[in-house]
N, C-alpha and C positions, 0 to 999 in steps of 0.2 A: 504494500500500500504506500503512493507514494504521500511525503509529508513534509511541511515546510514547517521549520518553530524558529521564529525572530526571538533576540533578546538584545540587550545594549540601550535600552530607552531609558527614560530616566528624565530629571529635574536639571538644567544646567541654564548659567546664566549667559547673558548676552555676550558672543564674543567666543565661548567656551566650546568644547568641540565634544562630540561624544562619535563611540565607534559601534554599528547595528552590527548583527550576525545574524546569518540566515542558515539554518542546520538542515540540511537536506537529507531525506532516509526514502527507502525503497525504491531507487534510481538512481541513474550517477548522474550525478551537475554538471559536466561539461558534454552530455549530451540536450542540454537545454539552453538557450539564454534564458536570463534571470532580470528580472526586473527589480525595481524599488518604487513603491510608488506610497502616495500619502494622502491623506483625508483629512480636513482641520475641521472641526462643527460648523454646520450650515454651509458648506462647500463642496463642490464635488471632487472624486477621486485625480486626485494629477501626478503623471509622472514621471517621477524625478532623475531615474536613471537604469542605465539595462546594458550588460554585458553579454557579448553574443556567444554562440555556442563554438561557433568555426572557428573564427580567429583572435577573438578575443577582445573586439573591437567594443569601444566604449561607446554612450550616448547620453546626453546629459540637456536636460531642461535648461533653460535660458536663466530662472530663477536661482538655480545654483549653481551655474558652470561657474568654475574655479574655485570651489569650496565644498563640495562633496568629493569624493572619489572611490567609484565603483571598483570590485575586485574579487577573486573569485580563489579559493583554495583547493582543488579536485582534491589532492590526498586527504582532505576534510571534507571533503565535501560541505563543504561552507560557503557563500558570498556574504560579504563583507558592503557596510556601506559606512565609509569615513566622513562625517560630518565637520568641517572647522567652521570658525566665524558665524557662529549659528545666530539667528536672528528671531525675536518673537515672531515673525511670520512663517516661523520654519514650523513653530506647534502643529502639529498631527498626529494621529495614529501612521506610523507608517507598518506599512505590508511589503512582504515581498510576493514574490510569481514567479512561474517555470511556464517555459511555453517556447513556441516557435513563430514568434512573430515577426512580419514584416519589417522590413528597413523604416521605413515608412510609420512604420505603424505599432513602433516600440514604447510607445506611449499611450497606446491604445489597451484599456484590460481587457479587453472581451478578446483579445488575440493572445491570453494568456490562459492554460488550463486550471493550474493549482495555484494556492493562494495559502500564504501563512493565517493567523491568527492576528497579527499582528503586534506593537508595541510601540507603547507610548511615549513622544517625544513634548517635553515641554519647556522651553527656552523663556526663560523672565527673572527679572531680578525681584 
């Protein structure tokens, strides 16, 4: 069965960086890209970043390019999401995803299969 479990969320203040991890079980992770993606209340799901399965290639929301950085462990089968310079707008639940989706359309969830549980990011002083 497969199964995604985020942990790394948590309480940090503005500026402060925190690191997600995404533990992947009953499949191996570099036969997927992996996505990151987040939900703050009253807004809809956006996403933030996605590591492909071929070659490894990055993709990053315009919200946080240069201050997140996606990354992916096989012998853990782990991805990784590095938050730095965090801002209250970054508050969400963030998720991760296994899926095979489009160039295009890496930011898309419904081109994603499986879906962590999630965990909660909250940036404020």
């Amino acid at each position: 069965q497969l199964q995604l479990v985020e942990s790394g969320g948590g309480l940090v203040q503005p500026g402060g960086s925190l690191r997600l991890s995404c533990a992947a079980s009953g499949f191996t992770l570099d036969d997927y890209a992996m996505g990151w993606f987040r939900q703050a209340p009253g807004k809809e799901r956006e996403g933030v970043s996605c590591i492909s399965s071929s070659d490894g290639s990055t993709y990053y929301a315009d919200s946080v390019k240069g201050r997140f950085t996606i990354s992916r462990d096989n012998a853990k089968n782990t991805v990784y999401l590095q938050m730095n310079s965090l801002k209250p707008e970054d508050t969400a639940v963030y998720y991760c995803a296994a899926g095979w989706p489009t160039l295009r359309g890496w930011a898309e969830g419904d081109e994603y299969d499986s879906w962590g549980q999630g965990t909660q990011v909250t940036v404020s002083s």
